[in-house]
VEXLOZA-131280 format. One record per residue (C-alpha): y negated, z, x negated; residue number from 0; residue in one letter. Coordinates in pm, whole numbers, plus 50000, padded with zeros to 5 digits. Last residue first. Layout:
N
{y:Y; z:Z; x:X; num:NUM; residu:A}
...
END
This chain:
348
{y:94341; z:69168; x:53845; num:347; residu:X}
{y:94367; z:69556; x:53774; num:346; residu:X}
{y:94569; z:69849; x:53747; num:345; residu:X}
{y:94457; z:70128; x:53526; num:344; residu:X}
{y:94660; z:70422; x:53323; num:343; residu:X}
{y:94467; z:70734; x:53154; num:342; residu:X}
{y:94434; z:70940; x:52841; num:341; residu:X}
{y:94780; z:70829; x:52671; num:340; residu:X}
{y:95015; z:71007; x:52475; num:339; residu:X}
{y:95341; z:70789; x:52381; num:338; residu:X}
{y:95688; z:70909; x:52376; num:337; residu:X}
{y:96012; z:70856; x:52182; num:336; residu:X}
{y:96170; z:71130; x:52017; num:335; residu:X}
{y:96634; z:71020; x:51997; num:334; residu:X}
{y:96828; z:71132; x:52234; num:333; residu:X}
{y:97016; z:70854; x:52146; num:332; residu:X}
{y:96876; z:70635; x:51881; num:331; residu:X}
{y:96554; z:70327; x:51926; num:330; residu:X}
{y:96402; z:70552; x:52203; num:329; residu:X}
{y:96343; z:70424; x:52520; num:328; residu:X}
{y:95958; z:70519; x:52689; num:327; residu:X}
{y:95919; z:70507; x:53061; num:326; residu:X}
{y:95623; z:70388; x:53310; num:325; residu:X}
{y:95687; z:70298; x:53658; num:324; residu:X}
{y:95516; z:70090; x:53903; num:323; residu:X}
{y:95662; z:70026; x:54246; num:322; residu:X}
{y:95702; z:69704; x:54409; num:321; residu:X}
{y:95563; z:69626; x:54753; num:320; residu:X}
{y:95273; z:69382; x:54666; num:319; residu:X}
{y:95262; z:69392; x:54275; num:318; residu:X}
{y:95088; z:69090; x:54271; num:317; residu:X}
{y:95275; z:68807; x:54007; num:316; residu:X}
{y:95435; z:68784; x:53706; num:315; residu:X}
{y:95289; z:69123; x:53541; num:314; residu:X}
{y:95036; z:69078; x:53221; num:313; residu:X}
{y:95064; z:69418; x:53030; num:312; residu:X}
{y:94778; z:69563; x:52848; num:311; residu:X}
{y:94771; z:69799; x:52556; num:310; residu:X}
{y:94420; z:69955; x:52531; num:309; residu:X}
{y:94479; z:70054; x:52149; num:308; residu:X}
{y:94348; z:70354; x:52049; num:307; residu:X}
{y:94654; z:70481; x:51849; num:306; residu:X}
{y:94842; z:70164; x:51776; num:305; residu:X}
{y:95155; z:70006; x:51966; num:304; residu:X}
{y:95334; z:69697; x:51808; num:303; residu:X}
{y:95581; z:69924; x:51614; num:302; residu:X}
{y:95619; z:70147; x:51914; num:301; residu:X}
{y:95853; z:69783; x:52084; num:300; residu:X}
{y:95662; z:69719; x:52439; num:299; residu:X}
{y:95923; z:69644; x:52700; num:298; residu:X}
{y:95865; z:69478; x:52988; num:297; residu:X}
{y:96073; z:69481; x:53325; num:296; residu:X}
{y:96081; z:69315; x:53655; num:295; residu:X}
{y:96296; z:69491; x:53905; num:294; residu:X}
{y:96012; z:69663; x:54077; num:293; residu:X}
{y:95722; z:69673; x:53810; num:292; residu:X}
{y:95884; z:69844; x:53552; num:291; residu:X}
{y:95698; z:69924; x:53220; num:290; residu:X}
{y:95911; z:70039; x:52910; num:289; residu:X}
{y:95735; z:70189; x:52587; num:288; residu:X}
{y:95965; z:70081; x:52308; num:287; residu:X}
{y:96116; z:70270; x:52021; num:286; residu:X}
{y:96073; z:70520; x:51773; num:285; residu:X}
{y:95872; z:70846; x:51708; num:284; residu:X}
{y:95536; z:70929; x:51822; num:283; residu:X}
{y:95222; z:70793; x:51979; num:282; residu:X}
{y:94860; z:70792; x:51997; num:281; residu:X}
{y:94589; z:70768; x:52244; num:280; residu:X}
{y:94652; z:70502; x:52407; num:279; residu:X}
{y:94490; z:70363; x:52736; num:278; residu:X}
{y:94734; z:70174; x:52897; num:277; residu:X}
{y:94688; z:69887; x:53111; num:276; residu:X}
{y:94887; z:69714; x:53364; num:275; residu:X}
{y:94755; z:69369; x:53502; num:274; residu:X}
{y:94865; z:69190; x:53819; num:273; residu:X}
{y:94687; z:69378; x:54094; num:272; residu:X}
{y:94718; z:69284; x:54472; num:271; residu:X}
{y:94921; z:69528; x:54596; num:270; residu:X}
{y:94679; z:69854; x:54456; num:269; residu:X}
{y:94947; z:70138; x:54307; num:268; residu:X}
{y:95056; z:70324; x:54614; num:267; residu:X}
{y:95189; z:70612; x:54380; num:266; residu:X}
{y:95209; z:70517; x:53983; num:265; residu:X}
{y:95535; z:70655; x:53860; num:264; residu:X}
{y:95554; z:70788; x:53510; num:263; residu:X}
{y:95905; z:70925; x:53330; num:262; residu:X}
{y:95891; z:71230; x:53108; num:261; residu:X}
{y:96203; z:71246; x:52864; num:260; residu:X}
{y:96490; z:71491; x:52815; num:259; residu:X}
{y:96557; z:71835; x:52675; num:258; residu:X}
{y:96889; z:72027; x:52719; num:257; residu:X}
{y:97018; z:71863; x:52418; num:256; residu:X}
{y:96716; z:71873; x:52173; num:255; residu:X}
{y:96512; z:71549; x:52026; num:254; residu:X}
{y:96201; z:71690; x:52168; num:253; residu:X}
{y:95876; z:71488; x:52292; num:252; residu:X}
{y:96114; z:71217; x:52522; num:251; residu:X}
{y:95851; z:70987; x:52678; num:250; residu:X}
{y:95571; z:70960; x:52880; num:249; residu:X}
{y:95234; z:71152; x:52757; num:248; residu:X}
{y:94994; z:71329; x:52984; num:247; residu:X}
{y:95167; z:71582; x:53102; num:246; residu:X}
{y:94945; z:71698; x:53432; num:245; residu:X}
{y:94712; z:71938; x:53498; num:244; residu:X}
{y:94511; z:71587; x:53606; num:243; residu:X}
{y:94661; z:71296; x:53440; num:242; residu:X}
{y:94452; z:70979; x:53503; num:241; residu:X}
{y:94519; z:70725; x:53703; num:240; residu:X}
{y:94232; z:70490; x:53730; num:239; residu:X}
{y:94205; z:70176; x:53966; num:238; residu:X}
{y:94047; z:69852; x:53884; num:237; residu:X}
{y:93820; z:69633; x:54117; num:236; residu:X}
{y:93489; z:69794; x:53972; num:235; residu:X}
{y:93607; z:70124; x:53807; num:234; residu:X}
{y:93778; z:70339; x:54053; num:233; residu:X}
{y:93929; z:70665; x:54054; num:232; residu:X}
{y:94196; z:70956; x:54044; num:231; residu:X}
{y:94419; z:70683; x:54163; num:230; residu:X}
{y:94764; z:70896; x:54242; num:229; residu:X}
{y:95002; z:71031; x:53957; num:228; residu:X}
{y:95342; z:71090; x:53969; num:227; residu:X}
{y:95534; z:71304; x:53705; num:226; residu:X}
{y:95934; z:71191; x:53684; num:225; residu:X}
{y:96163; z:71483; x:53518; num:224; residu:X}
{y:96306; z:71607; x:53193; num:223; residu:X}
{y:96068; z:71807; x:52985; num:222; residu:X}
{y:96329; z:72076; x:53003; num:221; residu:X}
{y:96367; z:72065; x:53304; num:220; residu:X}
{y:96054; z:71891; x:53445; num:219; residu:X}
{y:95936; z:71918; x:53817; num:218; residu:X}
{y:95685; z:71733; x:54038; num:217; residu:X}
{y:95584; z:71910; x:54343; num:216; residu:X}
{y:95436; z:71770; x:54697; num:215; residu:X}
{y:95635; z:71959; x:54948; num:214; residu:X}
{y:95600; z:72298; x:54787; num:213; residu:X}
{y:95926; z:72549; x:54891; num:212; residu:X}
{y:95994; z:72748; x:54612; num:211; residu:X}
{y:95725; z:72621; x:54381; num:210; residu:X}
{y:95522; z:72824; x:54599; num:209; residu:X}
{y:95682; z:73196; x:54494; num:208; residu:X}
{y:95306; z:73345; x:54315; num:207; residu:X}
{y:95147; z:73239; x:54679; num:206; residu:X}
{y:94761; z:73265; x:54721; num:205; residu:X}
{y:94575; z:73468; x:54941; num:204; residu:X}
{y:94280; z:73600; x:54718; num:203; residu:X}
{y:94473; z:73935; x:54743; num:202; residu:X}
{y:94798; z:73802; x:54722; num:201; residu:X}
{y:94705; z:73696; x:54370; num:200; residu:X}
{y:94516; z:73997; x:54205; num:199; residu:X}
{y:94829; z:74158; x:54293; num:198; residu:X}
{y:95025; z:73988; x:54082; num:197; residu:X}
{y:94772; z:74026; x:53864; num:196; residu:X}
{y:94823; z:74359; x:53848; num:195; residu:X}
{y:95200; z:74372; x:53806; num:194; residu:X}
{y:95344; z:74617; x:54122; num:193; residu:X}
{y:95487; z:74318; x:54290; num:192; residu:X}
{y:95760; z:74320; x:54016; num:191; residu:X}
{y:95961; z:74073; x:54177; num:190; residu:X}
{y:96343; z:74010; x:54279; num:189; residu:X}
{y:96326; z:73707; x:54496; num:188; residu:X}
{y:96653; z:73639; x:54640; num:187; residu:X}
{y:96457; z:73628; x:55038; num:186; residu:X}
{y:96229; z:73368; x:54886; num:185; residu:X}
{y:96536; z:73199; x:54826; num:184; residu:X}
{y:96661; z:73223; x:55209; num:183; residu:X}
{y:96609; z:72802; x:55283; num:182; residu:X}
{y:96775; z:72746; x:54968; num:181; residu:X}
{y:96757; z:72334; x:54830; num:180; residu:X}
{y:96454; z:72456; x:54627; num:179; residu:X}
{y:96635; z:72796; x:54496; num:178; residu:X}
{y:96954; z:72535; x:54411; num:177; residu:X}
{y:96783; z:72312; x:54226; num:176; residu:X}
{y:96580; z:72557; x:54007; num:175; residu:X}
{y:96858; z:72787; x:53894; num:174; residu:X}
{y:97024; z:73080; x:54090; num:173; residu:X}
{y:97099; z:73423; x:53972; num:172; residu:X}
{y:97489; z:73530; x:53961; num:171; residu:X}
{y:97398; z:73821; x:53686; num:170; residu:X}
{y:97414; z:74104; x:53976; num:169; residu:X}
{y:97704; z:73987; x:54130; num:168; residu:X}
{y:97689; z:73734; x:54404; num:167; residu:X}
{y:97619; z:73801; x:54817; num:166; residu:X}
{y:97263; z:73650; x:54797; num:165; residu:X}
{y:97200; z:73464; x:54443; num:164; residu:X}
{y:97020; z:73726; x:54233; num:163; residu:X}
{y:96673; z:73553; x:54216; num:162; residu:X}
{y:96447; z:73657; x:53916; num:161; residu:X}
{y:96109; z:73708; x:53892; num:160; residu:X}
{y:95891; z:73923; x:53678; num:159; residu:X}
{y:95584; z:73760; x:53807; num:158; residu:X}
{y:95460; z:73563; x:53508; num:157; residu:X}
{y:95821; z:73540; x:53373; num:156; residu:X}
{y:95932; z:73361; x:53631; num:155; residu:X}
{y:96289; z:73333; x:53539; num:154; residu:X}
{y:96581; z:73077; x:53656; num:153; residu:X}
{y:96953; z:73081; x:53576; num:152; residu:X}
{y:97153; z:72709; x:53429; num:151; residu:X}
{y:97472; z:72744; x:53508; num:150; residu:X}
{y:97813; z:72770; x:53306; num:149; residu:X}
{y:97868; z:73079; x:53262; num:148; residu:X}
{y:97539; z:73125; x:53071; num:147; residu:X}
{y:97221; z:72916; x:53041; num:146; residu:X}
{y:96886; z:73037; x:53082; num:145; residu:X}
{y:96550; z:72921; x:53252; num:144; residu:X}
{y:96187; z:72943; x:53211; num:143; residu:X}
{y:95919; z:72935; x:53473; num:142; residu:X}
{y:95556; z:72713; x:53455; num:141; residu:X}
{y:95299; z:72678; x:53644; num:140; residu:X}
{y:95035; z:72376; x:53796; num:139; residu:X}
{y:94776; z:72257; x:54008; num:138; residu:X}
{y:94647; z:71942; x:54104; num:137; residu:X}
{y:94301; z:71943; x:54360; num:136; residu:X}
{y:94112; z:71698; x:54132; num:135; residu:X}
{y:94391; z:71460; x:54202; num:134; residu:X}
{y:94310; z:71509; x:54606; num:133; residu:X}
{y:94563; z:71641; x:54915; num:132; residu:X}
{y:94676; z:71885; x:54602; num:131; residu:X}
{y:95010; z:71737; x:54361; num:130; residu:X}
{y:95173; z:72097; x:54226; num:129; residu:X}
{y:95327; z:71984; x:53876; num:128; residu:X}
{y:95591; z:72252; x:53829; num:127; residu:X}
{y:95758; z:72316; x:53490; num:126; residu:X}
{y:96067; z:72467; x:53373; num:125; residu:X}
{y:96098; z:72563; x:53012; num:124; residu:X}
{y:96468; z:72567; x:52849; num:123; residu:X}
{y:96713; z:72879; x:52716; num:122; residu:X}
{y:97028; z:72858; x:52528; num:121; residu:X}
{y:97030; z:73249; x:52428; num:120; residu:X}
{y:97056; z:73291; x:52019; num:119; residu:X}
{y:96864; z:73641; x:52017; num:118; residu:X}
{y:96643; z:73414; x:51810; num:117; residu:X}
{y:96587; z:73170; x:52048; num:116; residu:X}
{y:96566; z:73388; x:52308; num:115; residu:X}
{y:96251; z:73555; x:52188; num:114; residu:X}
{y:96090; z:73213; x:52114; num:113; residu:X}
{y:96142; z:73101; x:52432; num:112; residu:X}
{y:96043; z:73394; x:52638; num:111; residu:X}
{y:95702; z:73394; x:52413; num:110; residu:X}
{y:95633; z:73014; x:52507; num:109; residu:X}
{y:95725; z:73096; x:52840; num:108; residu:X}
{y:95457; z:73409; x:52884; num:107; residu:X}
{y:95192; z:73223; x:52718; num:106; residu:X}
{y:95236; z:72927; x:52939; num:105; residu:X}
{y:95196; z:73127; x:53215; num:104; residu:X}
{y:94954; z:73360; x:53141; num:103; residu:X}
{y:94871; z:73584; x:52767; num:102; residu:X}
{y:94729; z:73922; x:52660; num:101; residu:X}
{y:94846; z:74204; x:52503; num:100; residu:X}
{y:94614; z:74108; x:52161; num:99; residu:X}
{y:94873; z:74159; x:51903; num:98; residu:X}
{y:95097; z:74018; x:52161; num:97; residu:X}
{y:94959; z:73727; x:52264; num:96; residu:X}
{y:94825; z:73656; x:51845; num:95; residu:X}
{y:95224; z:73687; x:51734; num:94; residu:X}
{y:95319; z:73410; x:52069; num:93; residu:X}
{y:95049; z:73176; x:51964; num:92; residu:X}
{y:94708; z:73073; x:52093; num:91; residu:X}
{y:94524; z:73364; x:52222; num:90; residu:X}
{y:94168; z:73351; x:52293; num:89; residu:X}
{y:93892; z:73429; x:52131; num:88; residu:X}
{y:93633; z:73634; x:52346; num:87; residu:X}
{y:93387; z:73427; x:52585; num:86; residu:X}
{y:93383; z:73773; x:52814; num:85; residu:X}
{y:93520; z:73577; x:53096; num:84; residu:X}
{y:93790; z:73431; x:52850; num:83; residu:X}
{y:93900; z:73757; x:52720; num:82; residu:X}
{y:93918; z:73944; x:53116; num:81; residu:X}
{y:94140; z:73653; x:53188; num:80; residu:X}
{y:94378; z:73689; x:52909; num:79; residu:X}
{y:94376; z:74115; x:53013; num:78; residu:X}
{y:94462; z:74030; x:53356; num:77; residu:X}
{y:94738; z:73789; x:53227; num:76; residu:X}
{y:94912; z:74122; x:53073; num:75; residu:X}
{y:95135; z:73985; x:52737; num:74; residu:X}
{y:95306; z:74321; x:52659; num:73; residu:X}
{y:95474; z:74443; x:53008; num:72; residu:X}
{y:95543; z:74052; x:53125; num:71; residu:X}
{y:95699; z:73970; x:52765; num:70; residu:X}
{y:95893; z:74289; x:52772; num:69; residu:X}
{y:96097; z:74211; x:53112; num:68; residu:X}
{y:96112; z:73866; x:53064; num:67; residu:X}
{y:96298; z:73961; x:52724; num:66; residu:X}
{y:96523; z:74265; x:52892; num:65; residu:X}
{y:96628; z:74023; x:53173; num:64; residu:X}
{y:96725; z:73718; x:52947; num:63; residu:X}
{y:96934; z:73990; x:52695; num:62; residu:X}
{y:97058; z:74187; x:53009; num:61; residu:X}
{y:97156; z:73821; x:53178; num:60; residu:X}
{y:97263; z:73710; x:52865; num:59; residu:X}
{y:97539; z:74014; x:52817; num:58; residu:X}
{y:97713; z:73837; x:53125; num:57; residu:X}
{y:97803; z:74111; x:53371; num:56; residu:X}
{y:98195; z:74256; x:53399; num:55; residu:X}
{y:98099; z:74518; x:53070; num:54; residu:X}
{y:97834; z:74676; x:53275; num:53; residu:X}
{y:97791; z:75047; x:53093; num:52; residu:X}
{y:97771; z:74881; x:52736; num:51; residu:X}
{y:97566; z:74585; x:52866; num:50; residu:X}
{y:97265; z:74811; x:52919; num:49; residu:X}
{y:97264; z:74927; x:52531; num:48; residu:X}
{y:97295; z:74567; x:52435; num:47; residu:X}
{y:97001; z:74479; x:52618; num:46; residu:X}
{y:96785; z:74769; x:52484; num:45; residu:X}
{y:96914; z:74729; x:52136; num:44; residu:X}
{y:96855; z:74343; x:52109; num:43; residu:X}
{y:96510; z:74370; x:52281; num:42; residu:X}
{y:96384; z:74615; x:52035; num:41; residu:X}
{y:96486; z:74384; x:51784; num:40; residu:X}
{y:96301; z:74093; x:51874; num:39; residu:X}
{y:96019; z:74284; x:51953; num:38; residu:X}
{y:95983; z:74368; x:51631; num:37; residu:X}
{y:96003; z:74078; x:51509; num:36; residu:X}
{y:95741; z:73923; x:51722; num:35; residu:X}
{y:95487; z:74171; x:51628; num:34; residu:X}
{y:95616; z:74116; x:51243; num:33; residu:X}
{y:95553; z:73742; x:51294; num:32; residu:X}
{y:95441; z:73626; x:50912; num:31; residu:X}
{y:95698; z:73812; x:50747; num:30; residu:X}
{y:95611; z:73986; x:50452; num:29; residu:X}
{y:95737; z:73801; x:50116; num:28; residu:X}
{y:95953; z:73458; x:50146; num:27; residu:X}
{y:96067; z:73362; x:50491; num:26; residu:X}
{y:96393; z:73340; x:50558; num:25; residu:X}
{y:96544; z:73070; x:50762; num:24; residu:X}
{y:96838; z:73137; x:50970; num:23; residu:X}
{y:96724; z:73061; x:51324; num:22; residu:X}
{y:96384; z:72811; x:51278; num:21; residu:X}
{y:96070; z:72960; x:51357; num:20; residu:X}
{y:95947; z:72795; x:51651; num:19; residu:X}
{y:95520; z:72739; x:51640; num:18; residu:X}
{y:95381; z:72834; x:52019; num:17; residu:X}
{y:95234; z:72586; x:52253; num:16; residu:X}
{y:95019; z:72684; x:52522; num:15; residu:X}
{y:95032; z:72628; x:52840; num:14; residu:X}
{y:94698; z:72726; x:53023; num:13; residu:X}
{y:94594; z:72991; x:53348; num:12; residu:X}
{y:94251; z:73071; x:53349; num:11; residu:X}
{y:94181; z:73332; x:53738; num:10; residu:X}
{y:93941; z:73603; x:53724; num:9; residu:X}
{y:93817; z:73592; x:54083; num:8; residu:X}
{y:94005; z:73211; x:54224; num:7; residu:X}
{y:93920; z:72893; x:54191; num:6; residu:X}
{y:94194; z:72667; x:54204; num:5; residu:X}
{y:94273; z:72481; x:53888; num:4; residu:X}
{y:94538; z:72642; x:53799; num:3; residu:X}
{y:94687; z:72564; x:53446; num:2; residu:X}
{y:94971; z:72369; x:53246; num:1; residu:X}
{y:94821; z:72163; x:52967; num:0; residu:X}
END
């Protein structure tokens, strides 16, 4: 789940996942997404309009910029939040967002993908894991970002953001990487600040740009990317980490190219424990659930893994200054491997 747990007037933010409809399959009768379709194709003419009169700019940016452009106008987060206050049905695909103009973060993305998909733009989620002074105090959001000319370019489609890289052309935007490494990025940012909830934001004194410069941020590229969690509590002489607005699987969930796998690091895991246990809730795919404890190394083949099971691993001695990390290796090259799980414990 990606959402906000801050409490804010008006604020539900959630990811949610939207069904892909494969490029080059036709459905049989009417189709099933004609809200989608039809944006689809309004989004093809617009961009395609705009690249006529800029022939020397990538036709993805206009095609990126058009999409992030509609999905912001059509999916309004104020209306999403006005739903759930009223205890109205949500939203919980991209053809139900925008028959009902209402979606957040993980709303928006899902829609961006989709969109690009089938205007055939390589495009990937981006998501930020914000790590508060407490686990109950975790936050999260989630960006998009396309590939063309050779880079990766970043969206927030929440806040109609783009960065134009500062003294590039107009389609030079910059990706993830380089807007955290940036001092200036904030100074890129190209945002609709007229969006309402954009608005509703500053005014409770929050910050729609603080993946930009967050010291305490996870991030996954395309799923790719190491989550840590802290001990969210205690049970006796073991200690819980659970994942609070955070992934709670580790593994590879999409056998895709610009996709990769979630890796699990335990911060200042207890020294004196000797037993890692998983609580599992299920698991898909093939191939072996990998714990590290420093240099040593176990590996758990899926086959011996059930849904349920609280798999536990027997370390060689105290952990003492070793770290604890948690990775899943599929049986075939980027290959699905991952296991959910509803929390991690260290004990003795």
């Amino acid at each position: 789940m990606i959402c906000d747990s801050r409490k804010i007037p008006l604020w539900v933010c959630a990811l949610v996942i939207c069904p892909v409809v494969p490029m080059g399959l036709q459905a049989e009768g009417p189709s099933k997404t004609p809200l989608t379709d039809r944006a689809v194709e309004q989004i093809r003419r617009q961009a395609k309009h705009m690249a006529l009169g800029s022939r020397s700019l990538a036709p993805e940016f206009f095609s990126a910029l058009a999409t992030a452009n509609f999905v912001q106008a059509r999916m309004s987060s104020l209306n999403y939040s006005i739903l759930s206050v009223e205890k109205k049905k949500l939203p919980t695909n991209v053809e139900q967002c925008l028959e009902k103009e209402a979606g957040i973060c993980g709303n928006h993305v899902a829609a961006f993908l989709e969109i690009s998909k089938r205007l055939g733009l390589r495009a990937r989620p981006v998501e930020f894991y914000f790590r508060g002074d407490k686990p109950q105090k975790n936050h999260s959001h989630i960006c998009a970002e396309v590939f063309y000319r050779g880079h990766w370019r970043m969206f927030d489609i929440t806040w109609g953001t783009y960065f134009p890289i500062s003294g590039g052309r107009r389609d030079d935007l910059a990706d993830v990487s380089r807007l955290r490494a940036e001092r200036r990025s904030r100074d890129w940012a190209v945002t609709n600040q007229a969006n309402l909830w954009y608005q509703q934001w500053v005014a409770s004194k929050l910050d729609p740009l603080e993946y930009l410069d967050a010291p305490q941020l996870d991030i996954l590229r395309g799923g790719r990317g190491t989550i840590r969690l802290r001990v969210s509590a205690r049970d006796g002489q073991r200690e819980l980490f659970r994942p609070l607005h955070q992934p709670n699987f580790v593994g590879r969930n999409r056998a895709h190219r610009d996709y990769g796998p979630v890796v699990v690091l335990l911060e200042n895991p207890n020294p004196k424990a000797t037993v890692v246990q998983l609580d599992v809730l299920g698991l898909a795919g093939t191939g072996a659930l990998v714990i590290f404890c420093g240099e040593e190394r176990h590996a758990i083949p899926f086959a011996s893994i059930r849904s349920g099971q609280m798999l536990k691993t027997q370390l060689s001695q105290p952990i003492g200054k070793r770290s604890i990390r948690l990775q899943a290796s599929p049986d075939k090259v980027d290959g699905v491997a991952y296991v959910v799980y509803r929390e991690i414990s260290l004990g003795g």
